[in-house]
C-alpha positions as CSV (number, residue, x, y, z in Angstrom):
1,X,-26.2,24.4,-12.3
2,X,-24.5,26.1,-9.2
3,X,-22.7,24.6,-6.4
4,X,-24.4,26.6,-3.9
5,X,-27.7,25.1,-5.1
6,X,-29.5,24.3,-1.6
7,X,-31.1,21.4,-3.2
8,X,-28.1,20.1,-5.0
9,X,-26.3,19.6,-1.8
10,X,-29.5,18.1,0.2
11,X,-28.8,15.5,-2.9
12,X,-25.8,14.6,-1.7
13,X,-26.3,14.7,2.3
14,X,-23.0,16.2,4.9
15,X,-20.5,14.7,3.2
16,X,-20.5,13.7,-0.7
17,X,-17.9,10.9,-0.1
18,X,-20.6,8.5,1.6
19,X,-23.2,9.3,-0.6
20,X,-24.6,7.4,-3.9
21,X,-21.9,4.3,-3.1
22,X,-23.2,1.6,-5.1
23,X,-20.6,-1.3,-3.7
24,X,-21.9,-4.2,-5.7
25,X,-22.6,-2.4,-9.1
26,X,-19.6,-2.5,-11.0
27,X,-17.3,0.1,-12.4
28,X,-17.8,2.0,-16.3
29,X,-13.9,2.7,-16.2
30,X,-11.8,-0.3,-16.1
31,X,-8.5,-1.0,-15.6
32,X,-8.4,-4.0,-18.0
33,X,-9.8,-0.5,-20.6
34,X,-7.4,1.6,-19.9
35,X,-4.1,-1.2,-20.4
36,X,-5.9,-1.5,-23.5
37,X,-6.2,1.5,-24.7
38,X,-2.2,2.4,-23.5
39,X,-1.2,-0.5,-25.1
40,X,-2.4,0.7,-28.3
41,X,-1.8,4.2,-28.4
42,X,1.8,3.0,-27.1
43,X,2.0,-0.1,-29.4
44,X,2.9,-2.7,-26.7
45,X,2.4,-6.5,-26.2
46,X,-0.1,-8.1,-23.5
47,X,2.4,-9.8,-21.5
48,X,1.6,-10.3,-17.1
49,X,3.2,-9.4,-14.7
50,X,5.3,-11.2,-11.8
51,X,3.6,-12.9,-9.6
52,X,4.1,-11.2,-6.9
53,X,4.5,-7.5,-7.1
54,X,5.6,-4.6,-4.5
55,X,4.9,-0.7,-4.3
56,X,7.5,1.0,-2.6
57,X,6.1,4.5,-2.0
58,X,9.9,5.7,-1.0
59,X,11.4,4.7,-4.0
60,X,14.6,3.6,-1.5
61,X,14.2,-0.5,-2.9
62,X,13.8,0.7,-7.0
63,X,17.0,3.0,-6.5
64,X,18.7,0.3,-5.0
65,X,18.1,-2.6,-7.3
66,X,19.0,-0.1,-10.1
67,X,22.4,1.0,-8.7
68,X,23.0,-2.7,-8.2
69,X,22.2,-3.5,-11.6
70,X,19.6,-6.4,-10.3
71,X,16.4,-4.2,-12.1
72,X,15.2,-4.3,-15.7
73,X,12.1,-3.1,-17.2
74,X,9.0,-4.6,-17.9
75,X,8.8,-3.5,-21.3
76,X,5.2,-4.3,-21.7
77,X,4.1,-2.5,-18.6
78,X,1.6,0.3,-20.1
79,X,0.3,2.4,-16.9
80,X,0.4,5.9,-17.8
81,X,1.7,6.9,-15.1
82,X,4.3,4.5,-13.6
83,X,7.2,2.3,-14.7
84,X,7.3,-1.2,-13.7
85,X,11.1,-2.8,-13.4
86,X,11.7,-6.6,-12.5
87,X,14.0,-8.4,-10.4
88,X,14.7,-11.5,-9.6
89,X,15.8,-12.3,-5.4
90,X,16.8,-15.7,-4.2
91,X,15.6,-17.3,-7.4
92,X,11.9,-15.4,-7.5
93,X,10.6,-13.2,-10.1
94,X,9.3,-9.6,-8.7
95,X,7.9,-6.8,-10.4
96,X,8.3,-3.4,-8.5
97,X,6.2,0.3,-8.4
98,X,8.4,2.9,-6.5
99,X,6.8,5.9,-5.7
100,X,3.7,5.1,-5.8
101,X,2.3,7.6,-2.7
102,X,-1.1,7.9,-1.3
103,X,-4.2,6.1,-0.8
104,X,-5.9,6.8,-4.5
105,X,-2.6,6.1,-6.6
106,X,-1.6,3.2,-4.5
107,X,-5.3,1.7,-5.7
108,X,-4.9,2.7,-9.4
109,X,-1.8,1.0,-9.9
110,X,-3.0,-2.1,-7.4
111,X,-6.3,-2.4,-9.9
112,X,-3.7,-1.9,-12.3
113,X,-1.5,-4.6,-11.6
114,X,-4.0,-7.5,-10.3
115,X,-5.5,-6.9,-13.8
116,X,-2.1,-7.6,-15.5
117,X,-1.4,-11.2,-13.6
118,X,-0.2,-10.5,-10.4
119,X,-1.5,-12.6,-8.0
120,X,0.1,-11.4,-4.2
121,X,1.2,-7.6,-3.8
122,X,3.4,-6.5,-1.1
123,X,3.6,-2.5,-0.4
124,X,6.3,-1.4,2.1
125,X,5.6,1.8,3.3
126,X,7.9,4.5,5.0
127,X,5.7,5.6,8.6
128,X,5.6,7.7,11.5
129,X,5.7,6.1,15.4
130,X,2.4,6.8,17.1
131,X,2.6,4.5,19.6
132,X,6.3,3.4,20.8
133,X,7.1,0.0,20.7
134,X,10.9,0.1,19.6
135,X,13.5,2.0,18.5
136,X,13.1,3.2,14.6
137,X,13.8,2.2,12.4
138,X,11.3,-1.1,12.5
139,X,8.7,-2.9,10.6
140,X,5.3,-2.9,11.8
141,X,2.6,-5.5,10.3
142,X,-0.6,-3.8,9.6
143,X,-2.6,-5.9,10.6
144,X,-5.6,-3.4,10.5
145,X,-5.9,0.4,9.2
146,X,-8.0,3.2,10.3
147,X,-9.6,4.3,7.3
148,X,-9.1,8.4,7.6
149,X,-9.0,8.8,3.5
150,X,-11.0,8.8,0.8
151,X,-10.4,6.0,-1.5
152,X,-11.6,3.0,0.7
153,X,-15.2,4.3,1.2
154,X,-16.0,3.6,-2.6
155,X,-15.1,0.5,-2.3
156,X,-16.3,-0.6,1.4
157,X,-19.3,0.7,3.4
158,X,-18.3,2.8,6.6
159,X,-17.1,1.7,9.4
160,X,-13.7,2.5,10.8
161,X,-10.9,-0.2,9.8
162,X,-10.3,-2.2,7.0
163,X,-8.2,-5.2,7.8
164,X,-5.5,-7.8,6.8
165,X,-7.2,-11.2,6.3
166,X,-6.6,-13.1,9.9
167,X,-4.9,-16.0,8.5
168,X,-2.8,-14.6,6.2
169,X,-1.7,-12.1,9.4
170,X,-1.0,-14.9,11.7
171,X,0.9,-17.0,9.0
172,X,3.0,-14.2,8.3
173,X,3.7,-12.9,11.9
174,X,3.9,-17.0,13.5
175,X,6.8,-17.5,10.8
176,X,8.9,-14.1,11.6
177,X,12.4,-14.6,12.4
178,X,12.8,-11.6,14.9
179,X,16.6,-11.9,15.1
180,X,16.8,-10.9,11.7
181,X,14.6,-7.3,10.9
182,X,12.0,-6.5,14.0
183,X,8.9,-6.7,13.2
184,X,5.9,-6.0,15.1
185,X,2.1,-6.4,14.0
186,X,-0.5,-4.2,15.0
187,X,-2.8,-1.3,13.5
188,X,-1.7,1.8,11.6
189,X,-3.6,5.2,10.7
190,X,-3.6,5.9,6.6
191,X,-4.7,9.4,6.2
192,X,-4.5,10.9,2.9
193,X,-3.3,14.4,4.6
194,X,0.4,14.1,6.6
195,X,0.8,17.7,7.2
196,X,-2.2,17.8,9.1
197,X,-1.4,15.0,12.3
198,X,-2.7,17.4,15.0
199,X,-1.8,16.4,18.5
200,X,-5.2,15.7,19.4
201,X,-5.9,12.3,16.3
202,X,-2.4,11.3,17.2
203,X,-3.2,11.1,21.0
204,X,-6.7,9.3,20.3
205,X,-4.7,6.5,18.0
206,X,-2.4,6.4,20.6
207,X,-5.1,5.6,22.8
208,X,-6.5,3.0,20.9
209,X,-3.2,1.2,20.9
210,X,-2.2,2.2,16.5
211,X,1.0,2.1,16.4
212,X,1.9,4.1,13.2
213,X,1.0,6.1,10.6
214,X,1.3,6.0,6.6
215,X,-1.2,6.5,3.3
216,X,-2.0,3.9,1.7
217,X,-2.9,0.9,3.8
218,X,-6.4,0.8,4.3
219,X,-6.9,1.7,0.8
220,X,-5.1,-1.2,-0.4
221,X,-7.1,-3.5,2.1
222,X,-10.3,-2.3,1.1
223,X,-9.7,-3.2,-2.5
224,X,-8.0,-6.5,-1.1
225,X,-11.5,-7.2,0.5
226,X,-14.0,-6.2,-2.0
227,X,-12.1,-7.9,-5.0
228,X,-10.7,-10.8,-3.3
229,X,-6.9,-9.6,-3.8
230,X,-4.0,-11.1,-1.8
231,X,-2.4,-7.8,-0.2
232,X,-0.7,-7.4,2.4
233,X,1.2,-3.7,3.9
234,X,4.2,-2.9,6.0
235,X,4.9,0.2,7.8
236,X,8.8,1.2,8.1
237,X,8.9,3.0,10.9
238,X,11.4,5.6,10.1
239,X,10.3,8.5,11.8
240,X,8.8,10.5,14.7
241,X,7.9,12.8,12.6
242,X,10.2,15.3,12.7
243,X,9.7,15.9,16.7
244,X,13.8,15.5,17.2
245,X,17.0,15.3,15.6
246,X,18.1,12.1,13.6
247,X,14.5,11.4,12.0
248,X,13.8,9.4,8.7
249,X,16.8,7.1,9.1
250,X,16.5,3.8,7.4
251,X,19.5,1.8,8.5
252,X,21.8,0.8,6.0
253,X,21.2,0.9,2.0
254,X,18.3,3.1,2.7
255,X,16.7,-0.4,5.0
256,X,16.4,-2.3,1.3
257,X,18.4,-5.2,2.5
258,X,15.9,-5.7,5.5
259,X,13.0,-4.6,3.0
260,X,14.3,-7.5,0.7
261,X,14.0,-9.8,3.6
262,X,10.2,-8.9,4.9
263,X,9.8,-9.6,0.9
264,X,11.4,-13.0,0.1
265,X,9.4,-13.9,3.8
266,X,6.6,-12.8,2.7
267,X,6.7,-14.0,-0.6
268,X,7.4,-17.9,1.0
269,X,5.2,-18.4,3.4
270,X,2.1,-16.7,1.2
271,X,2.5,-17.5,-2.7
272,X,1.2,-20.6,-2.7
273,X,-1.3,-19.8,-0.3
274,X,-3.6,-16.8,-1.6
């Protein structure tokens, strides 16, 4: 078989990513399998997860709990590919992900983790300002992302967001102590391809009133929607990606003390809620 086979490309229509989607058929590969099979090849015990788990894509929160000496590893944690440490913050267990970056990794180790007892995940993502509404660095709430990657469209039909679940949005938002870290709520743009934000898709978000963009949100919200998963994303406005000096600041300890605190809020108001 050859790829430039006419009839092997009428097969799968313009674009191969929204073709032969069988949403409500359910997967061959697993991640419940693949723990399984880590587990034994690496001779761990089954033992969950926190709770309530966070991805932090940066890696700025992992570093910090580290140097602090608050983080220890989940020695029964068996993803190939990442490390899960825990921590405890104002007397509540967390297991954190850092660098977990894109759309497609962000899912594996969600599936991952919602298969080994989590029950609420929060990611905190680093973001560019598309549409100003403060000074970075700032918090923004996604409340809805458009869905320019890949990995959302095998688990959701088309169509051009995926969103936060309303009441979990205004819960969250209602509650926010602005004094503290400013927060806004609004929409974001995940694409899976950063170097290529051309002027032209960041005026048309603009337009449409997103007000950052980062990779992994809509992913996450997708999965949130078709599995019935409590997730909820944050973008950290950090950047105007690279346009002037000063750019990718974080505040003080790299933000985590203000990350800690969209956490611990987040982790209140929705934990015995999902």
């Amino acid at each position: 078989m050859t790829i430039d086979n006419p009839s092997n490309e009428q097969r799968f229509g313009a674009a191969a990513i929204l073709s032969n989607k069988h949403y409500a058929a359910p997967s061959v590969f697993t991640p419940e399998s693949l723990l399984r099979e880590a587990r034994r090849q690496k001779g761990l015990r089954s033992e969950p997860v926190p709770a309530i788990c966070i991805l932090d894509p940066d890696g700025d929160l992992v570093d910090y709990l580290a140097a602090a000496g608050h983080a220890r590893p989940h020695e029964s944690w068996a993803c190939y590919h990442t490390q899960l440490t825990t921590f405890v913050h104002k007397e509540i267990e967390y297991g954190i992900i850092g660098r977990v970056v894109g759309a497609s990794f962000a899912v594996l180790v969600a599936e991952e983790l919602f298969a080994s007892g989590c029950q609420l995940l929060i990611s905190i993502t680093s973001a560019g300002q598309i549409t100003p509404v403060g000074q970075p660095p700032y918090f923004v709430l996604i409340d809805r992302a458009l869905r320019d990657e890949g990995t959302s469209y095998h688990y959701l039909p088309p169509a051009p967001f995926c969103a936060l679940r309303p009441e979990l949005a205004e819960l969250l938002f209602d509650t926010w102590d602005t004094s503290s870290v400013q927060m806004h709520r609004g929409a974001s743009w995940t694409t899976d391809a950063p170097f290529r934000e051309t002027e032209q898709m960041i005026a048309e978000c603009r337009a449409n009133g997103i007000l950052a963009v980062e990779m992994e949100a809509a992913a996450l919200y997708a999965l949130a929607q078709a599995k019935q998963y409590a997730i909820v994303c944050f973008a950290h406005v950090t950047n105007q990606m690279a346009q002037q000096g000063d750019d990718f600041e974080k505040g003080p300890d790299q933000g985590s003390q203000a990350a800690l605190q969209v956490i611990d809020h987040t982790a209140r108001q929705l934990h015995y809620r999902v």
